[in-house]
C-alpha positions as CSV (number, residue, x, y, z in Angstrom):
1,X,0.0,0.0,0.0
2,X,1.5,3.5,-1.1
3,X,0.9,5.8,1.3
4,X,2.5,9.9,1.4
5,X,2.9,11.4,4.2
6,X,3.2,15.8,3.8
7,X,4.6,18.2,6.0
8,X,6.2,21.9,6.2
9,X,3.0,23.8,6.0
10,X,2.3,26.7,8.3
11,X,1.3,30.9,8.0
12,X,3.2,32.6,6.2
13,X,3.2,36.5,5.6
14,X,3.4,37.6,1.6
15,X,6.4,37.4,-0.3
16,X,8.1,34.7,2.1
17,X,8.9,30.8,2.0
18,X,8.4,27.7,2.9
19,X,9.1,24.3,1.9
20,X,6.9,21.3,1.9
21,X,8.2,17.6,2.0
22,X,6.3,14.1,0.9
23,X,7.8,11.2,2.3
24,X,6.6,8.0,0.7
25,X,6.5,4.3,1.9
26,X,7.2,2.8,-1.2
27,X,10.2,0.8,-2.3
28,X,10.1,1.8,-5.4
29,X,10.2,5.8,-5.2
30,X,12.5,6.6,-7.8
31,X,10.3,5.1,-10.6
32,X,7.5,6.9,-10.0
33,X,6.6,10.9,-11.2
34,X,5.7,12.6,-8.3
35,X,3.1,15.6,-8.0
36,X,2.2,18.3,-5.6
37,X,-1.7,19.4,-6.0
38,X,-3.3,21.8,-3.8
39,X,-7.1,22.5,-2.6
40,X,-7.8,26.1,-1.6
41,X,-11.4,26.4,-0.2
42,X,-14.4,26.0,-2.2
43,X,-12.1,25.0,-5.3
44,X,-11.1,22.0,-6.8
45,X,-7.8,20.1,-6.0
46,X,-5.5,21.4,-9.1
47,X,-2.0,20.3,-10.1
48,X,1.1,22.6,-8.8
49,X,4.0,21.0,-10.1
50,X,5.2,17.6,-11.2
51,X,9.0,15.4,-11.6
52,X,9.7,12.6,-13.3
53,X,11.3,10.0,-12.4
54,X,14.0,11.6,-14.8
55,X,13.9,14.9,-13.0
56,X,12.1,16.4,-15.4
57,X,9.8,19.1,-13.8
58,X,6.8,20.8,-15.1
59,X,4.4,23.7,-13.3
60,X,1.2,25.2,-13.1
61,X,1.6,29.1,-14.6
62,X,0.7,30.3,-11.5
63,X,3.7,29.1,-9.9
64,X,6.5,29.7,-12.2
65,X,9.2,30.9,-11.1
66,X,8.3,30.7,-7.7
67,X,7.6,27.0,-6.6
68,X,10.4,24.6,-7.2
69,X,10.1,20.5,-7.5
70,X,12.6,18.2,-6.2
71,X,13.0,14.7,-5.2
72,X,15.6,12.7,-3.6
73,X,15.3,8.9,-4.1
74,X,17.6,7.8,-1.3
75,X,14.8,9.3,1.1
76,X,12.1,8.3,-0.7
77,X,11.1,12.1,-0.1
78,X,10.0,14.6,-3.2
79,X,10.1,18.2,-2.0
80,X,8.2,21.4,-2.6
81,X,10.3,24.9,-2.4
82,X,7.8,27.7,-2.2
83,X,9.3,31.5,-2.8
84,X,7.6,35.0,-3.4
85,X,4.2,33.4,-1.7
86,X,0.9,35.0,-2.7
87,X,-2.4,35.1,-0.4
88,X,-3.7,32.7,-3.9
89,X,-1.5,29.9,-2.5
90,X,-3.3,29.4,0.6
91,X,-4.6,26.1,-0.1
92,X,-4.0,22.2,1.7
93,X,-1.1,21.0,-0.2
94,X,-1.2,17.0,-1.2
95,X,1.8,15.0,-3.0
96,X,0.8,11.7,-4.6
97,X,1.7,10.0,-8.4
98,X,-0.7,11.1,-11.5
99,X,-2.2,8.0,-11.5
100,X,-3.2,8.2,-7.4
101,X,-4.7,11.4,-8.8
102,X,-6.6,9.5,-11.8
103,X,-7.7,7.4,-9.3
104,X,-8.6,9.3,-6.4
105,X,-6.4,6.6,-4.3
106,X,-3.3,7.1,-1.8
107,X,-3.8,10.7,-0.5
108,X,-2.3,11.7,2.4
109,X,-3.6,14.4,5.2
110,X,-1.6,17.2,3.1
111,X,-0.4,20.2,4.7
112,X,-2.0,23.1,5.1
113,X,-0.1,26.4,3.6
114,X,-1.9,30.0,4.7
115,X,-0.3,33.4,3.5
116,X,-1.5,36.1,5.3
117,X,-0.6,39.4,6.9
């Protein structure tokens, strides 16, 4: 059973950081492309950013430039750097695979990220 576990949330004011990590249970991390979604409030859960299992990273256009993806295989952890944060990115912040997403399986408690003054 895959299971992610996310944590590095807290309040933020604007324009500062923070940096989110999913630890994962698997054995077999490193073949899998990792995601970070979010949920803000009354909205659907939308993708953030994404790595492959290449280290090939894609992102939302609301992030760019801001939000960096990472992973590190030997700690089966994949990593979120957050920069310049906007009161738009408070949202519950979730890592899982595309397909966990596809199939609404392995979601974690996500982390809860709140930029305000």
């Amino acid at each position: 059973q895959v299971q992610f576990v996310e944590s590095g949330g807290g309040l933020v004011q604007p324009g500062g950081s923070l940096r989110l990590s999913c630890a994962a249970s698997t054995n077999i991390f490193r073949d899998y492309t990792m995601a970070w979604y979010r949920q803000a409030p009354g909205k659907q859960r939308e993708l953030v950013a994404r790595i492959t299992s290449l280290y090939s990273s894609t992102y939302a256009d609301s992030v760019k430039g801001r939000f960096f993806i990472s992973r590190d295989n030997a700690k089966k952890t994949a990593y979120l750097q957050m920069n310049s944060l906007k009161p738009e990115d408070t949202a519950v912040y979730y890592c899982n695979t595309p397909l966990g997403f596809t199939m609404n399986q392995y979601w974690g408690q996500g982390t809860q990220v709140t930029v305000s003054s």
